[in-house]
C-alpha positions as CSV (number, residue, x, y, z in Angstrom):
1,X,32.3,-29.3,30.0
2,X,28.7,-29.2,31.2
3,X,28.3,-25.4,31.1
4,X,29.6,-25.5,27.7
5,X,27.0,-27.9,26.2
6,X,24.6,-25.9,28.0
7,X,25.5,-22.8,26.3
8,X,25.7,-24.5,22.8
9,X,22.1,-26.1,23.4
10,X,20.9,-22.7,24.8
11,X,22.4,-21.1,21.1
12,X,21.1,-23.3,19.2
13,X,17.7,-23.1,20.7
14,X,17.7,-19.5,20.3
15,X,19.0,-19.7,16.8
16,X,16.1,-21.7,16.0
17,X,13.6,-19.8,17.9
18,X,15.1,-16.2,15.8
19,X,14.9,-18.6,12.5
20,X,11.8,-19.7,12.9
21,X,10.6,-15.4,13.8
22,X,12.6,-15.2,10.2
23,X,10.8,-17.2,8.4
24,X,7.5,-16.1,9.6
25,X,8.3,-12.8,9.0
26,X,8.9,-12.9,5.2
27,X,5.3,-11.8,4.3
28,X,4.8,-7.9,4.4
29,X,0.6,-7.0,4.3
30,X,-0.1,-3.2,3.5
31,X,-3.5,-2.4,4.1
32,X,-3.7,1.1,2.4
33,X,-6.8,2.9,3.4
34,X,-5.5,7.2,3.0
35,X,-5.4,8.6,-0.4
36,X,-2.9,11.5,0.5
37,X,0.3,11.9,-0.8
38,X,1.9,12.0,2.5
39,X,0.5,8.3,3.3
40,X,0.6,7.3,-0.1
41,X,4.4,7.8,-0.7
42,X,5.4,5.6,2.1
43,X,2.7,2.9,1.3
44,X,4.4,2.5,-2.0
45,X,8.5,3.1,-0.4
46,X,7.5,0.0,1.7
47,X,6.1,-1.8,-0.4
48,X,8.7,-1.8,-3.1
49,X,11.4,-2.2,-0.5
50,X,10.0,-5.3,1.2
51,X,9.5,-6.7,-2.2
52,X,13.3,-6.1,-2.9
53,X,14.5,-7.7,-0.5
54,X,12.4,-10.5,-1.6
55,X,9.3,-10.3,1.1
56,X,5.9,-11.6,-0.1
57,X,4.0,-8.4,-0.2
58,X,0.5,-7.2,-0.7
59,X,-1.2,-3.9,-0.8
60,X,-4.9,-3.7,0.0
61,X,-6.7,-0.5,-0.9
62,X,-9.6,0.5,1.0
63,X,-11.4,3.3,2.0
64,X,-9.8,6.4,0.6
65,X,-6.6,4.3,-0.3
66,X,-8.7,3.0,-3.2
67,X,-8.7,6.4,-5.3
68,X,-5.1,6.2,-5.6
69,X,-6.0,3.6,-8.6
70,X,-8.0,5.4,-10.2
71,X,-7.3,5.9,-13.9
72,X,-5.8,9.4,-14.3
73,X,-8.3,9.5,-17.2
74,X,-11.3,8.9,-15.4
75,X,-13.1,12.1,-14.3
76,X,-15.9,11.7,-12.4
77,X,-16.8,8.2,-10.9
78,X,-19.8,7.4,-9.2
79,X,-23.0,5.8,-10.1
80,X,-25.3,8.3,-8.4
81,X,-25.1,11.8,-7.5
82,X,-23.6,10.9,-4.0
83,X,-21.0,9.3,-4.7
84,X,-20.0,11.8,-7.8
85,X,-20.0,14.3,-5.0
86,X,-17.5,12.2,-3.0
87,X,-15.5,12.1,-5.9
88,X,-15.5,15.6,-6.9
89,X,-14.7,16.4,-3.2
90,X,-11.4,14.0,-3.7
91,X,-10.0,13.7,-7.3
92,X,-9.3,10.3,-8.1
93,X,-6.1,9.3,-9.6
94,X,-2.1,9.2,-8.5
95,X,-1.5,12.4,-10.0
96,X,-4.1,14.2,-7.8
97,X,-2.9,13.5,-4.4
98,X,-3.5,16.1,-1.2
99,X,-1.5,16.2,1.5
100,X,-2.9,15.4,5.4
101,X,-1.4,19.0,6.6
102,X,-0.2,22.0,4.4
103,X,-2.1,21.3,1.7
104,X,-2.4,24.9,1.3
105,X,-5.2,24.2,-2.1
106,X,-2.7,22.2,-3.7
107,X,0.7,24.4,-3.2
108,X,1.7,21.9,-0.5
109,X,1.8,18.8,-3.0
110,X,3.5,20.9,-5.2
111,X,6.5,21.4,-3.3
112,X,6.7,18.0,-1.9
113,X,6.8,16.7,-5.3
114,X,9.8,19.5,-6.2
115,X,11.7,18.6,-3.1
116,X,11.3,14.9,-4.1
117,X,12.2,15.6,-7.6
118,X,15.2,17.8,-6.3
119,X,16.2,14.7,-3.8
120,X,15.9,11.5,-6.6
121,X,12.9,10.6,-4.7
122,X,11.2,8.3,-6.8
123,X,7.0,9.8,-7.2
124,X,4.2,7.4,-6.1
125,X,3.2,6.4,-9.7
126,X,6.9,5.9,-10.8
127,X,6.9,3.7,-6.7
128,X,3.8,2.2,-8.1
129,X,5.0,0.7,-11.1
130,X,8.0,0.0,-9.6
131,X,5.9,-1.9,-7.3
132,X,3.5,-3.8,-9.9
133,X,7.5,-4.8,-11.7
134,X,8.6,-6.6,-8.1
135,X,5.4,-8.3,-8.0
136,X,4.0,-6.4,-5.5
137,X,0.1,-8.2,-5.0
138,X,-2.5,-4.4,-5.5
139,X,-5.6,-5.7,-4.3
140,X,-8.9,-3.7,-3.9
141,X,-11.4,-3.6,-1.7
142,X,-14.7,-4.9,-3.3
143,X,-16.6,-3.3,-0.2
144,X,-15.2,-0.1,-0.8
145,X,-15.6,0.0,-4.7
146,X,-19.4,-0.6,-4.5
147,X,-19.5,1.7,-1.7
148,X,-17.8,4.3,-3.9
149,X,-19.5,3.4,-7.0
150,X,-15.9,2.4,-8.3
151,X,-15.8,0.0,-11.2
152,X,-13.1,-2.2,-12.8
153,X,-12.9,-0.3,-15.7
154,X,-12.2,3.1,-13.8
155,X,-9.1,1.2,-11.9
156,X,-5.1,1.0,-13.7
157,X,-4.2,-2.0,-15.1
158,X,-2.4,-4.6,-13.4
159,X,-4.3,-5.3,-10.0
160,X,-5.3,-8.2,-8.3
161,X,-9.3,-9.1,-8.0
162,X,-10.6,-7.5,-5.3
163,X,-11.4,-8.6,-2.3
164,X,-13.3,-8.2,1.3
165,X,-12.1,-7.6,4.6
166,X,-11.7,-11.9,5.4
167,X,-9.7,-12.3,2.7
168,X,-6.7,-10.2,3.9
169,X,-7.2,-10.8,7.4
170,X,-6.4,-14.5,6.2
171,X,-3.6,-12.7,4.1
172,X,-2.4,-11.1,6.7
173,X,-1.9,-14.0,9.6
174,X,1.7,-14.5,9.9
175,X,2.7,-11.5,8.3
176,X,3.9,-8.2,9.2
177,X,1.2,-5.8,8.7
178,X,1.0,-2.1,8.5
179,X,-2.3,0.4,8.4
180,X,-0.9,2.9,6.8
């Protein structure tokens, strides 16, 4: 009888340890910093997913991430001619995505996007809004838009304020975080 009290205290110990791993896993932190449609797509296919299955989750753009939400209306952004020339170099906007490899000047994207639309494979700005409807937390990075000469006006609708780097290391403590 003393082996089997054992082994129920050793299951329920290790029930509580796996609930306790549960619960602190129910926070999902993206921190988004490529703008190319191959990093993109699964930025957004995680993001919508963890918020589906009811995860806390937050996207932070930074870096090259940022450009993603850009206004497909803006052209050019930039306050000075350095930063214009960044952004002429790399489009802004959802609908202007390269791809890391096979880009091939733009023939690359083009497929991907026909094999996805072949497949049902939701685009990233249809994953986007899907995202913003699940409550999916888009937050920019305020280092990265003065950096860029990005301003809130040149950004879609529907994001968070932006932020620094302290802020989502603090959102990101007990949470499962990817760098994607």
């Amino acid at each position: 009888m003393v082996a089997t009290e054992t082994t129920i205290d050793a299951l329920a110990e290790e029930f509580e340890k796996h609930e306790h791993e549960s619960a602190k896993h129910n926070k999902l932190v993206i921190i988004a910093w490529s703008g190319e449609l191959d990093k993109v797509w699964p930025q957004m296919i995680m993001a919508t997913t963890a918020a589906a299955m009811g995860m806390q989750t937050t996207i932070f753009f930074t870096f090259w991430g940022l450009f993603s939400l850009v206004q497909e209306d803006v052209g050019l952004t930039g306050e000075n001619w350095m930063q214009k020339m960044v952004a002429m170099m790399d489009r802004p906007g959802m609908e202007h995505l390269g791809l890391s490899k096979m880009n091939f000047a733009g023939a690359g994207p083009k497929m991907m996007k026909h094999l996805a639309k072949e497949h049902d494979v939701a685009s990233p700005a249809e994953l986007l809004e899907m995202a913003r409807d699940l409550g999916v937390r888009l937050v920019p990075c305020q280092m990265t838009m003065d950096l860029l000469g990005l301003k809130r006006e040149d950004m879609i609708d529907g994001l968070g304020e932006p932020a620094g780097a302290s802020t989502m290391l603090m959102e990101a403590q007990d949470a499962v975080t990817l760098f994607i």
